[in-house]
N, C-alpha and C positions, 0 to 999 in steps of 0.2 A: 504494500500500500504506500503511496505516494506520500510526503511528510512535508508541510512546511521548511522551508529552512530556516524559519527563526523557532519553531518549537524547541523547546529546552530535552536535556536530557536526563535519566535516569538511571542508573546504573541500581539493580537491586540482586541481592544475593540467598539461594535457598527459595527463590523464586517460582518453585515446582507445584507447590502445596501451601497448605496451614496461613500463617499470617505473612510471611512474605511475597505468597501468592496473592493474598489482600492486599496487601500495599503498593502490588505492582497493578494492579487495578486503579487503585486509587490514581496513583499516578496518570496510568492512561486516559482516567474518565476527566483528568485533569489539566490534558494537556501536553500531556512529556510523551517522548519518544522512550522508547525502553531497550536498555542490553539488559538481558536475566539470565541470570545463571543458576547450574544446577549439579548436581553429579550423574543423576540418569537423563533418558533419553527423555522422562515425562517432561521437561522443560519446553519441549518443541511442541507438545498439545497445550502447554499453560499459552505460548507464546500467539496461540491461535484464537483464544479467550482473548488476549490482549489486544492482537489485532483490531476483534471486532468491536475494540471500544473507541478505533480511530485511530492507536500510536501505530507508528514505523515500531517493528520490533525485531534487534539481533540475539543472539540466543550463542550461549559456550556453556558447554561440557565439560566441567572441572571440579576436581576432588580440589577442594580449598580447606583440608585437611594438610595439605603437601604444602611447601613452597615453588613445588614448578605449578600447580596446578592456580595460586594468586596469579605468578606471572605469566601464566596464560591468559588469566583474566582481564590482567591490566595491560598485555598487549593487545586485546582483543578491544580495550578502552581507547588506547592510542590510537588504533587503525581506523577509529570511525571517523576520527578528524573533527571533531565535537567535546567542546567544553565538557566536561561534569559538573552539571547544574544542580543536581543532591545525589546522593548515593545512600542508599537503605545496607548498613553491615548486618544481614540479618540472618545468614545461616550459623546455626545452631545442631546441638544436639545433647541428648540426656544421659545420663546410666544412674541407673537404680540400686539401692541396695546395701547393705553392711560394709564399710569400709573393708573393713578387719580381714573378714571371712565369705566374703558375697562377690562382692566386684570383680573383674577384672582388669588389670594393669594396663596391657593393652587400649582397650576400652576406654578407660579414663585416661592416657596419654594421646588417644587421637578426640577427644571430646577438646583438652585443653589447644591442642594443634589446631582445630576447629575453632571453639569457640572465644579463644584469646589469641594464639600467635597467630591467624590469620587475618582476625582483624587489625592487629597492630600493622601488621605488612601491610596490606591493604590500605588502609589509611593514612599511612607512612608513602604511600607511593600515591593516591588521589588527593592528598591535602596541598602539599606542593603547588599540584597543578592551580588547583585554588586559592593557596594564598598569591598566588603571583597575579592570577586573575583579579583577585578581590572581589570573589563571590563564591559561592554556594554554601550548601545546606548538608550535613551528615547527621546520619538518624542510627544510631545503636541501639539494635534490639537488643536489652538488659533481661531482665525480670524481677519482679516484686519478691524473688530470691536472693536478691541484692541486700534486703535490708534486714537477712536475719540469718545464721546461722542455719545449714541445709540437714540436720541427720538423714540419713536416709541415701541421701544426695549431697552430700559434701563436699566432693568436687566440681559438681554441679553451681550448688550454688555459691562455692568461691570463685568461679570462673564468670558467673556472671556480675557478683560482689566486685570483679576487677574492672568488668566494661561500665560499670557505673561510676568507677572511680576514675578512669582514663576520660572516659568524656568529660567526668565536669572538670578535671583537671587541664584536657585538652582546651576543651570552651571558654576558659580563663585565659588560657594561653593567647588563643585566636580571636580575645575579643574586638579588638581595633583594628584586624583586617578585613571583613567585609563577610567571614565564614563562620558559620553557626553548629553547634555540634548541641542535639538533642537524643536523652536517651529513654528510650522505650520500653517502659518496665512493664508489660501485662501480668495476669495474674494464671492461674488453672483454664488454658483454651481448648476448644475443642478441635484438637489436631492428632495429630499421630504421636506425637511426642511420646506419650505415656505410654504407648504402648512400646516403641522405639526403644523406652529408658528400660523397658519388663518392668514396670510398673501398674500394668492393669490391678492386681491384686489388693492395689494402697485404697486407703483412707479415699486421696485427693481422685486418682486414677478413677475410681466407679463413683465420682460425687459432679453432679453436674457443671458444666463449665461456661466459660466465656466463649461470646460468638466472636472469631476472625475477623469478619469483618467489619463489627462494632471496635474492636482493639486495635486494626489497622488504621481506619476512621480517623480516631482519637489520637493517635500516632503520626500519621499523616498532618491532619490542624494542627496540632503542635510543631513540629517541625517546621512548617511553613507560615508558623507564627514566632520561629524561634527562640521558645519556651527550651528552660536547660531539661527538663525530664517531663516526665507522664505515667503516672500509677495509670495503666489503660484497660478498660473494661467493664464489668457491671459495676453496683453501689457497695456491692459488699464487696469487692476487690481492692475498691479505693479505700472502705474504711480500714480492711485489712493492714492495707500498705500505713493508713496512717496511724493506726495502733502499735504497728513494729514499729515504728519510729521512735515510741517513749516507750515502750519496754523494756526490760535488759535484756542483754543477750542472753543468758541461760533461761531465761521465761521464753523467749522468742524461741531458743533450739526446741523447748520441751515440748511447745504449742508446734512446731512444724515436724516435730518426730509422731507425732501421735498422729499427721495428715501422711505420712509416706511412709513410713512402718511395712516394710513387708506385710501381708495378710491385714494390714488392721481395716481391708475393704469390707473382712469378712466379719469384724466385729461388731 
């Protein structure tokens, strides 16, 4: 489909499914041209959802697990010959489970490869371009795991405890260039995650969740309102996120071990 030449771009990542597949909508229904990215092939039938909402859309196949698999990404950004007008850091991923005796290493060493060192790369390589531009917008999907101690998911939720603290750190950084950095805390969505993390059996996994594209929604305005964060989703999500904020931390772990508890779906 044929694109304006002044429509802006989009860069969104994890783009397949769940909430990043929301926000690349958003996007579209908004105006932006789209590169999304994915690690399977579903990326190229998201890419055809997207079309039909009017953006131009390029599509790359890449484990952003890897460091070749960013710098595929990001030459796949340079070859469109198009500013990066916002970029959504939004692929993710979970694992469930008993530090100690449950998890695996593996497992949690490509979660962190995922969900921290490829956003640092990434960012490290689109911000640049931006601040020389002096403009755009970067949106880190965080989570409301950010603001408490994860039992269950410990790795988990210090990985995303770090994209919450890099943004606002970054958005400090960048405040007088013209680039905005918001981060995207949702709460319990209904995506694949849970089941992803083998967490179906929890507390939080079998309790009703937040719609996608209500959390993208809220994610999206914010961003483009460049607000520094967003508790994003229902009412009891946000009051959630703000009752962690005054609790301590050992009340915060005991209340989130008793929501992801192996089995405690069954209790």
């Amino acid at each position: 489909m044929d694109s304006s030449l002044n429509r802006p771009l989009a860069v969104v990542t994890g783009a397949s499914s769940g909430i990043g597949y929301e926000l690349a909508k958003q996007f579209a229904q908004n105006g932006f041209d789209l590169l999304v990215t994915a690690t399977g092939s579903s990326i190229n039938e998201a890419a055809q959802a997207f079309e039909s909402l009017g953006a131009k859309v390029e599509t790359v196949q890449a484990d952003l697990a890897t460091y070749d698999g960013v710098e595929t990404l990001y030459d796949k950004i340079k070859a469109t010959g198009q500013p990066v007008d916002a970029i959504a850091i939004n692929a993710g991923v979970g694992v469930g489970g008993e530090f100690a005796r449950e998890t695996d290493l593996k497992d949690e060493l490509n979660m962190i490869n995922l969900n921290v060192v490829s956003s640092v790369h990434l960012a490290k390589r689109v911000v640049k371009d931006m601040v020389e531009r002096g403009k755009g917008r970067i949106l880190f999907t965080s989570s409301i795991a950010a603001l408490m101690p994860g039992p269950f998911e410990a790795v988990y939720a210090a990985s995303k405890a770090f994209l919450h603290s890099f943004s606002e750190a970054l958005r400090n950084e960048l405040k007088d260039t013209g680039v905005t950095v918001t981060a995207l805390m949702p709460g319990p969505t209904e995506t694949n995650f849970f089941h992803r993390a083998d967490m179906d059996d929890t507390r939080v996994g079998a309790a009703k969740k937040d719609d996608p594209a209500s959390v993208a929604k809220q994610g999206f305005e914010a961003l483009m309102a460049g607000k520094d964060d967003i508790v994003a989703g229902s009412l009891m999500t946000k009051i959630q996120g703000a009752v962690s904020k005054v609790l301590p931390e050992p009340m915060n772990a005991e209340l989130h071990s008793k929501l992801s508890e192996p089995g405690s779906g069954d209790k």
